[in-house]
C-alpha positions as CSV (number, residue, x, y, z in Angstrom):
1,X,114.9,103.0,-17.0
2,X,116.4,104.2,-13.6
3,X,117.1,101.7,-11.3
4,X,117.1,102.8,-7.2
5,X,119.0,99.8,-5.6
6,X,120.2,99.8,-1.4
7,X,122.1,97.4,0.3
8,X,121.2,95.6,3.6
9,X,122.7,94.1,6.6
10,X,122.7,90.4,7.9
11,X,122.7,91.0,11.9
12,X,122.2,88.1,14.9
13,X,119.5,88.8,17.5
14,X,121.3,86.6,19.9
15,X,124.6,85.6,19.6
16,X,123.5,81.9,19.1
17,X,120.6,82.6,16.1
18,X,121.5,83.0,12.9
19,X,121.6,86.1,11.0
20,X,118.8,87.5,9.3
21,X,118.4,90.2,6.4
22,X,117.8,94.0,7.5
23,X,117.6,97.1,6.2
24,X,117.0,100.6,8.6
25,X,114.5,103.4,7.8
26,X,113.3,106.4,8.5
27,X,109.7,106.4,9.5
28,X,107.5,109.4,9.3
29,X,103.9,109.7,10.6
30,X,101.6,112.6,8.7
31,X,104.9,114.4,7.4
32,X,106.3,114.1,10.9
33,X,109.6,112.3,11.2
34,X,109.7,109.7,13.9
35,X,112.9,108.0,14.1
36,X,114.8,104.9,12.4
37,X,113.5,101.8,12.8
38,X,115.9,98.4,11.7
39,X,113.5,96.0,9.9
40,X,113.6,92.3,9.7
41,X,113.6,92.0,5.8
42,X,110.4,89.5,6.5
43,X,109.1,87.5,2.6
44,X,106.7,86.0,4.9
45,X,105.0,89.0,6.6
46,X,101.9,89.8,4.8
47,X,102.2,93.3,6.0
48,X,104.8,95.5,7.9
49,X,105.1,95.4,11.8
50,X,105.9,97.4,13.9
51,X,106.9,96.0,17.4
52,X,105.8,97.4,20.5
53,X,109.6,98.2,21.7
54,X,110.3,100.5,18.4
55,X,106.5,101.9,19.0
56,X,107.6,102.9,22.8
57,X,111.1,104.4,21.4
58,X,109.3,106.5,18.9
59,X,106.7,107.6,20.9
60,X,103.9,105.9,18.7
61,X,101.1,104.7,20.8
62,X,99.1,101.6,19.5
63,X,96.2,102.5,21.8
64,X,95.6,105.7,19.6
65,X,93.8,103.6,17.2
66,X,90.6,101.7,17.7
67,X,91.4,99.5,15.3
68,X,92.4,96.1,15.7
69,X,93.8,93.4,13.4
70,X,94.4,89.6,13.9
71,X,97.7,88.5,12.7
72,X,98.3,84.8,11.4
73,X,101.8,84.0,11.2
74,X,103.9,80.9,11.6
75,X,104.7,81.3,14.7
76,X,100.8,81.6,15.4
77,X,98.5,84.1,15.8
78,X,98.5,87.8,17.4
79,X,96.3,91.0,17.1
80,X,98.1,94.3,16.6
81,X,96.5,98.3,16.5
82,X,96.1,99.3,12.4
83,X,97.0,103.1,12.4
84,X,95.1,104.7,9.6
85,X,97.3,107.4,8.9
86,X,100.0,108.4,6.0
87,X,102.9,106.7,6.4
88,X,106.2,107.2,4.7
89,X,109.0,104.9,4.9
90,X,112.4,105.6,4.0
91,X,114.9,103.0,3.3
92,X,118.2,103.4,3.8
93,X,121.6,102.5,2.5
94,X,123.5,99.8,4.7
95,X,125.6,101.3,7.2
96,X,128.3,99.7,5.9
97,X,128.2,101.3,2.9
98,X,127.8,105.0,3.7
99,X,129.7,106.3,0.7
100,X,125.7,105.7,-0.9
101,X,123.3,108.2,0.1
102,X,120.4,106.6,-2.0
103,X,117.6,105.7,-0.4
104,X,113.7,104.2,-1.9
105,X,110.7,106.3,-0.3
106,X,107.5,103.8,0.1
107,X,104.1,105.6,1.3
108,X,101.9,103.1,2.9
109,X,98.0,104.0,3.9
110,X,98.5,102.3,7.0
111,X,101.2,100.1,9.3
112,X,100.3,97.8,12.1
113,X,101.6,98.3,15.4
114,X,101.9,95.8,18.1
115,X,100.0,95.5,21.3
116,X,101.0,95.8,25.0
117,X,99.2,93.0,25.9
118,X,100.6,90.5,22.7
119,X,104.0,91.0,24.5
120,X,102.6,90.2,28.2
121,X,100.8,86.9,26.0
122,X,104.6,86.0,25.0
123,X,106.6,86.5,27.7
124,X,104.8,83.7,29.3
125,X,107.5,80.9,29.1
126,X,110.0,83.3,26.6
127,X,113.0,84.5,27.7
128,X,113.3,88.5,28.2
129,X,115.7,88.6,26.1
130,X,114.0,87.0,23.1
131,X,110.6,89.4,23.7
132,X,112.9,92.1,23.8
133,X,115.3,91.2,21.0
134,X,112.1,90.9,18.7
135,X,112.7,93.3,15.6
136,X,109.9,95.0,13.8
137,X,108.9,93.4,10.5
138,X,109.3,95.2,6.3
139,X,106.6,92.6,5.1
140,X,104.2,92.5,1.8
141,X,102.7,95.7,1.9
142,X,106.2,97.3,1.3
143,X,108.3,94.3,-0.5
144,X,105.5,93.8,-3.5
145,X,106.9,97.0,-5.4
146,X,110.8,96.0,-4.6
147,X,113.0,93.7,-6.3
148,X,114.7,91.8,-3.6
149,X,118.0,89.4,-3.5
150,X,119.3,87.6,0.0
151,X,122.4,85.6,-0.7
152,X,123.1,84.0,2.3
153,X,126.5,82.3,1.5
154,X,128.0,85.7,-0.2
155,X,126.2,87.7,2.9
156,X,124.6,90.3,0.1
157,X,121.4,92.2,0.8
158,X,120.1,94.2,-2.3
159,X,116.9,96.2,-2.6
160,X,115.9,97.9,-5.9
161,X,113.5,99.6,-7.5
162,X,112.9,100.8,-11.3
């Protein structure tokens, strides 16, 4: 049995939050190759989002879709565009550790993209800076098929895969 295994990065949003587990992939839309995208490693995230910022970078719109979806979340509730289309992410060694080339290949069916007006709804009362420090979330609908550690104290990220 082959084992795939990456490592990730801890990273602070701010420089007074804490750090929090990510890993960078490559994101490709039908076969086409999009651009990285640096993923808040979320155990919480029922499904993988991407945030409006990464969308507008990549030049993913989240009005191409008709499709809506409500999001419940701790932090509330939001309602993001579902493009239906094949989606392939790539996951990608730390870049701290660029002697590994390995990286773990996840198709998805579809990915949720955030909505122009979800980040108008937050920046009421938010700082700038915190709408647009906001990272795009690996949830569920990637991390079920991955074997995952987060060691805070030893600051160690690992991904695997048989």
């Amino acid at each position: 049995m082959t084992h795939q295994c990456l490592h990730g990065y801890f990273y602070k949003l701010r420089p007074d939050s804490p750090e929090y587990p990510f890993i960078e992939a490559k994101l490709y839309l039908n076969n086409e190759y999009k651009g990285k995208i640096a993923f808040l490693i979320d155990t919480g995230a029922g499904a993988t989002l991407i945030v409006y910022k990464d969308a507008l970078r990549l030049g993913i719109s989240p009005r191409s879709t008709g499709k809506t979806i409500k999001i419940i979340g701790v932090s509330g509730s939001e309602t993001a565009a579902l493009l239906n289309t094949p989606i392939k992410l790539e996951l990608l060694e730390s870049h701290e550790n660029k002697d590994n080339l390995s990286s773990i290949t996840i198709s998805l069916s579809s990915i949720q993209v955030e909505k122009p007006r979800e980040v108008k709804k937050r920046m009421r009362g938010s700082r700038i800076s915190d709408i647009m420090t906001r990272p795009s979330l690996l949830g569920w609908d990637v991390l079920k098929d991955l074997s995952i550690i987060i060691d805070y104290p030893r600051k160690l990220i690992r991904i695997c895969r048989e």
